[in-house]
DOBA-748208 format. One line per 5 residues: number of its first residue (from 1); for each residue x, y, z of C-alpha. Coordinates in pm, whole numbers, plus 50000, padded with zeros to 5 digits. Layout:
NUM> X:Y:Z; ...;
***
This chain:
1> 46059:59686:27366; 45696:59762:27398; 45646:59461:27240; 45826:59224:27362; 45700:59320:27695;
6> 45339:59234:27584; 45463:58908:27491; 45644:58840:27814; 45305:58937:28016; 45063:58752:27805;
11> 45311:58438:27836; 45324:58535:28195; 44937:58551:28206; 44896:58214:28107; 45145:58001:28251;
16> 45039:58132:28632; 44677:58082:28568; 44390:57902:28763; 44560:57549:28613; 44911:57601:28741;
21> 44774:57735:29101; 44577:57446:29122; 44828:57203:29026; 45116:57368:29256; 44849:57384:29560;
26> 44655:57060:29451; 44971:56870:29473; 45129:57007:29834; 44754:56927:29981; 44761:56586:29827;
31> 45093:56522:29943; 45047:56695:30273; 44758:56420:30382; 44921:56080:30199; 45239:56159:30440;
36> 45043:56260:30709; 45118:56594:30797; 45501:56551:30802; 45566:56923:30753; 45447:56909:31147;
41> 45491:56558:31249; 45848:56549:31176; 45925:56930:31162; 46167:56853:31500; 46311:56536:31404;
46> 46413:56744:31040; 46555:56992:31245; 46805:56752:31432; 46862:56592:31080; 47038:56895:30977;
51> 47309:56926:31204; 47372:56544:31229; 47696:56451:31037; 47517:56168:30736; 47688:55897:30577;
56> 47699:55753:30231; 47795:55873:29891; 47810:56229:29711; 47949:56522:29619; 47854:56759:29941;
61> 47740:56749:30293; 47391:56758:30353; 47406:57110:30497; 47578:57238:30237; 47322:57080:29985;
66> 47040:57291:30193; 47256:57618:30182; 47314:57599:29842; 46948:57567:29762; 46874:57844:29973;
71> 47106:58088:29859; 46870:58137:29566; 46572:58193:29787; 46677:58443:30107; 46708:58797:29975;
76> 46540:58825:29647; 46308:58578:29652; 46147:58682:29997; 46226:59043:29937; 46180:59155:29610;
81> 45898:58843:29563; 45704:58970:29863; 45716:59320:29771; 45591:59274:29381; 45330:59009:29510;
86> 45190:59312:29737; 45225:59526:29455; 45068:59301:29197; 44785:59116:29397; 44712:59315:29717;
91> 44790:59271:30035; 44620:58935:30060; 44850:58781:29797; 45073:58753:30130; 44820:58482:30275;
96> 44802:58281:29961; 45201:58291:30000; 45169:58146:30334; 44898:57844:30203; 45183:57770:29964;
101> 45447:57804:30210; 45233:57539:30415; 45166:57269:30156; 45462:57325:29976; 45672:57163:30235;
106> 45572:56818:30157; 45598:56937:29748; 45967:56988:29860; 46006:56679:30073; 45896:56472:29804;
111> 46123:56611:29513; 46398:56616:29691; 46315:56252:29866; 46301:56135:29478; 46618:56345:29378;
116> 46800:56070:29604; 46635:55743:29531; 46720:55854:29151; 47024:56000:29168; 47322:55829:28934;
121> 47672:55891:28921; 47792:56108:28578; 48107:55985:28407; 48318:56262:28573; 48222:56074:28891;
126> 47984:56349:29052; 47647:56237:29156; 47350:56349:28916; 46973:56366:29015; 46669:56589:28997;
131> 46356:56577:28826; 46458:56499:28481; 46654:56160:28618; 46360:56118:28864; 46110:56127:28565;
136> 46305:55940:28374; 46361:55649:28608; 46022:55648:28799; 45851:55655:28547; 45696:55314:28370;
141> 45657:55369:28091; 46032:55479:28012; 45950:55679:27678; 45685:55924:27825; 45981:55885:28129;
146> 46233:56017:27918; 46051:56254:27708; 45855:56489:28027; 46242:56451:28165; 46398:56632:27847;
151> 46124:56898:27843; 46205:56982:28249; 46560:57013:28163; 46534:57241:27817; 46270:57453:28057;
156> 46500:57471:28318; 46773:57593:28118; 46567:57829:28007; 46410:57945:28336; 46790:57998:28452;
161> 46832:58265:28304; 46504:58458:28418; 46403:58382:28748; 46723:58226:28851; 46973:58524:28743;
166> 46836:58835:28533; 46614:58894:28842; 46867:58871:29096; 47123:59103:28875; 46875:59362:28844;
171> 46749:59370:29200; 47110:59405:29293; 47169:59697:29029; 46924:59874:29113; 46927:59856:29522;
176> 47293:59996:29440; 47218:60247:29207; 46933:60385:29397; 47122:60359:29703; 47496:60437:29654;
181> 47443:60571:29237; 47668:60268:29157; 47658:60250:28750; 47452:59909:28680; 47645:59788:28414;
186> 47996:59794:28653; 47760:59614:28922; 47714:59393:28620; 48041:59331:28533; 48188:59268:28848;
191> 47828:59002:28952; 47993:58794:28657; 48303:58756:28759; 48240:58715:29149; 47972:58404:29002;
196> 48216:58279:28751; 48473:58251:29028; 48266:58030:29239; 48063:57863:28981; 48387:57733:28779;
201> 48464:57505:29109; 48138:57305:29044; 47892:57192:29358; 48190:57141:29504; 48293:57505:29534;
206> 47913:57668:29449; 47829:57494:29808; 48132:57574:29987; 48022:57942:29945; 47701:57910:30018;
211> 47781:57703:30360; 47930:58006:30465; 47782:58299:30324; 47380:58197:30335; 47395:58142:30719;
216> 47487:58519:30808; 47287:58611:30516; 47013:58437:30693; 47064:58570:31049; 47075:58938:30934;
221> 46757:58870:30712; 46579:58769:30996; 46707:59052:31288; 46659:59304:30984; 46308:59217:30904;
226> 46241:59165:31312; 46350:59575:31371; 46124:59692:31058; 45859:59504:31222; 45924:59649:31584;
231> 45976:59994:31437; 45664:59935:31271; 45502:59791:31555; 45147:59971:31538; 45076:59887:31222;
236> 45097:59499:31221; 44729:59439:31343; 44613:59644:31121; 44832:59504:30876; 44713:59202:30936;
241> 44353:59249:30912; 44408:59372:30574; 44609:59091:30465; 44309:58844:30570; 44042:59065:30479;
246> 44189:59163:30131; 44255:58767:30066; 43899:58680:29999; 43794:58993:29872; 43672:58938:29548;
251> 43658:59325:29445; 43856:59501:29690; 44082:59799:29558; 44405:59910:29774; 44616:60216:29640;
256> 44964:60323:29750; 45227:60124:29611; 45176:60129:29223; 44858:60325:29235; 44513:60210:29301;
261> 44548:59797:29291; 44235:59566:29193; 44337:59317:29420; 44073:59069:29378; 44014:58681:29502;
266> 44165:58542:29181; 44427:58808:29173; 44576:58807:29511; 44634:58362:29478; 44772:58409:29125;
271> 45042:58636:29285; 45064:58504:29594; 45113:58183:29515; 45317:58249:29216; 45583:58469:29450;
276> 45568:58220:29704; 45749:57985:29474; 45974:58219:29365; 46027:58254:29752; 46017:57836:29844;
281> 46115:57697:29518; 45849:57438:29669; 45705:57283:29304; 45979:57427:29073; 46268:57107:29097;
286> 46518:57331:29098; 46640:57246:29485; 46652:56875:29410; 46917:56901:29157; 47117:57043:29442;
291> 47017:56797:29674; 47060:56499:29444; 47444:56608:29542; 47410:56543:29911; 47648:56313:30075;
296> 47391:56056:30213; 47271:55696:30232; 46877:55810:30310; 46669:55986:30096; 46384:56050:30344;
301> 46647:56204:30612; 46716:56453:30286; 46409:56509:30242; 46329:56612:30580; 46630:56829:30551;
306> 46545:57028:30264; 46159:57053:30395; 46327:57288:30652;
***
């Protein structure tokens, strides 16, 4: 076990180094000044988009396409990611989540823009898309098309089963075993057969769900987080100084949560940004597959939808 946990952290180690941070943040700046600051520009007019009934073909209704990609991200994306990015890279690993929060709006405007230009209808008659179809379509040379959109799919298969589901089965387990003593491997048992129930429907069903349950989910996120804050009212300048101060600190050292933490420069935007797109999904592709479903005829109105 000991191991294979070395493995899994030197693995870890190297795929969210200095190359993938700046590729993940190069990418959202880029994108954030060739479309012109959409991510404020058009931040009202996305809004509106949202609630507006679209026409055209697909599987699912726009809103539905948006819940369903958020369902993955409110809860244990923004809870248990914010808390292990603390934990891991300081407090100022929280303002490198926000600078990827920022540019990674137009990362996830642009996927999910292309998700819909690409998109193609499978031979069970559902509509297809993502980056592996986007890849493999955009692309001009077809080959290197086809071959970079093989590898995204094999890695997202893979990924699936990591930071798509074995996290959020164990957060789950645990908040109910440390809360209520619940034994983890009923809370198991009974997470498999609530998902196989919905995910056996398809889109169709998965984002039927997710329309419904992801909205309250939302709203109590947000009043829960708002009375932590309020009870913890005192604290949030100071909290915030920290969080800015600790952010460019390149050998600061904060104790409390798992011991003393070396939160340096380099160590708070590894984490930070690394949690933040466990928290946005902004970069990973995964919310364009879901919005490649949408029923619509424009894939910049999608876009601007998932952006929100």
């Amino acid at each position: 076990m000991q191991l294979l946990t070395q493995i899994l952290k030197q693995i870890n180690d190297y795929v969210w180094g200095l190359p993938l941070i700046c590729l993940l943040l190069g990418t959202g700046i880029y994108f954030t000044f060739k479309l012109r600051l959409i991510q404020l520009t058009k931040l009202k007019l996305a809004f509106k988009c949202i609630f507006k009934k679209q026409e055209g073909d697909g599987d699912v209704s726009s809103f539905q396409a948006l819940c369903t990609a958020l369902s993955s991200t409110i809860g244990t994306g923004n809870i248990v990611g914010v808390a292990t990015a603390i934990a891991a890279g300081g407090p100022g690993a929280l303002f490198w989540m926000w600078i990827s929060a920022c540019f990674g709006l137009t990362s996830k405007f642009s996927e999910c823009m292309l998700a819909i230009k690409y998109r193609e209808v499978n031979e069970k008659g559902e509509m297809s898309g993502g980056p592996m179809y986007t890849m493999k379509k955009g692309f001009k040379n077809k080959k290197v098309g086809a071959v970079l959109g093989m590898l995204f799919a094999i890695f997202a298969v893979i990924a699936s089963f990591g930071i798509g589901n074995m996290t959020q089965a164990n957060s789950i387990s645990e908040a109910l075993n440390n809360t209520f003593g619940a034994p983890s491997a009923i809370v198991g048992v009974v997470l498999t057969v609530l998902s196989l129930i919905i995910i056996v429907g398809g889109i169709k069903s998965i984002s039927k769900v997710s329309s419904i349950v992801v909205p309250v989910m939302a709203i109590f996120y947000v009043i829960a987080g708002l009375i932590v804050i309020l009870i913890n009212i005192k604290n949030v300048p100071s909290g915030l100084a920290m969080i800015f101060k600790m952010a460019f600190n390149f050998n600061a050292v904060g104790g409390g949560l798992c011991g003393a933490i070396t939160a340096s420069l380099m160590n708070a935007m590894r984490y930070g940004v690394a949690r933040g797109v466990f928290s946005n999904e902004a970069g990973m592709g995964s919310a364009a597959i879901t919005a490649a479903a949408a029923t619509t005829d424009d894939p910049v109105r999608q876009g601007y939808i998932n952006m929100t």
